[in-house]
C-alpha positions in Angstrom: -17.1 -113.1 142.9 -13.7 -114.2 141.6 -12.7 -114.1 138.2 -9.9 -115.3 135.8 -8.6 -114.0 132.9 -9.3 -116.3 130.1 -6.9 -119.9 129.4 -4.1 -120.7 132.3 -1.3 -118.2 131.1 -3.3 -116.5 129.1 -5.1 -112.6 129.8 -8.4 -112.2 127.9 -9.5 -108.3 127.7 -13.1 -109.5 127.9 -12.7 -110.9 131.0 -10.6 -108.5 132.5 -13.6 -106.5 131.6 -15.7 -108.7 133.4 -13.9 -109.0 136.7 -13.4 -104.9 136.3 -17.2 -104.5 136.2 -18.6 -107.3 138.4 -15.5 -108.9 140.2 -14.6 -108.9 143.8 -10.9 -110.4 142.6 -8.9 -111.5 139.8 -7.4 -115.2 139.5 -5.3 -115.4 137.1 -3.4 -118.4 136.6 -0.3 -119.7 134.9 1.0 -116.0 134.3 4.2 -114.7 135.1 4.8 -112.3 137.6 4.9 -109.4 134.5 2.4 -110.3 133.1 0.5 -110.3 136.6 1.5 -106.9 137.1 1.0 -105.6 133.4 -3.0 -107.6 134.0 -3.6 -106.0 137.5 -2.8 -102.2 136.3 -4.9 -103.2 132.9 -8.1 -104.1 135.5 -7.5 -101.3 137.7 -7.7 -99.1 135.0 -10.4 -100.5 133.7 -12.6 -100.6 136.8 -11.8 -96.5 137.5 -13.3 -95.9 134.1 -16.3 -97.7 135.3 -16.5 -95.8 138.2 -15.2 -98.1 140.9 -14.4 -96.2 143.9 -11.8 -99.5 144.6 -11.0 -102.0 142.1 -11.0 -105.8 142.5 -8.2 -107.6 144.7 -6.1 -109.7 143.2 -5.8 -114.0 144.1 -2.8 -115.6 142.6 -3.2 -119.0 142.1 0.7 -119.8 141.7 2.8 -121.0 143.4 5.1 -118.7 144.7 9.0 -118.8 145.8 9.8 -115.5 147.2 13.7 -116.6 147.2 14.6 -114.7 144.1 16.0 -117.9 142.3 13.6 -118.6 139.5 12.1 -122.2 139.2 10.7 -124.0 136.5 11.3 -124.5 132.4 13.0 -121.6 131.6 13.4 -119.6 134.4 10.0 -118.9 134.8 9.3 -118.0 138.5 5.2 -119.2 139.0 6.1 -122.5 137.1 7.3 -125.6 139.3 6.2 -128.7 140.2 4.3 -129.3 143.2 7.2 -131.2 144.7 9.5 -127.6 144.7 7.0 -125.8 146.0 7.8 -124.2 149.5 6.8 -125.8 152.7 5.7 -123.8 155.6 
């Protein structure tokens, strides 16, 4: 079971809860990539206090540009539109 973490660029503690508890994976969407890491640590603290032997995976649902030249209003590296995303 996948969950997300509340509103696109948003991280809800209930939910992060949820997925800690239940969850197979997290889905976050919309965040950027500190926010990502600051959620996934969050969760995997989360699901030890429950007793998780392993905590949930995590499934972006960005796209991603691994170039290191940030996309997007602002600078933001996850936001760009579909037409700069990378092709494989």
């Amino acid at each position: 079971m996948k969950f997300g973490a509340g509103s696109p660029g948003t991280t809800f503690p209930a939910a992060l809860r949820r997925c800690a508890d239940m969850g197979d994976a997290w889905h976050p969407l919309a965040l950027g990539l500190d926010n990502v890491e600051k959620g996934y640590a969050t969760l995997r603290e989360m699901a030890a206090r429950l007793g998780r032997r392993n905590a949930p995976g995590l499934a972006l649902r960005n796209p991603l540009d691994l170039t290191g030249r940030p996309k997007g209003p602002a600078g933001q590296p996850f936001r760009a539109p579909r037409t700069e995303w990378p092709t494989t």
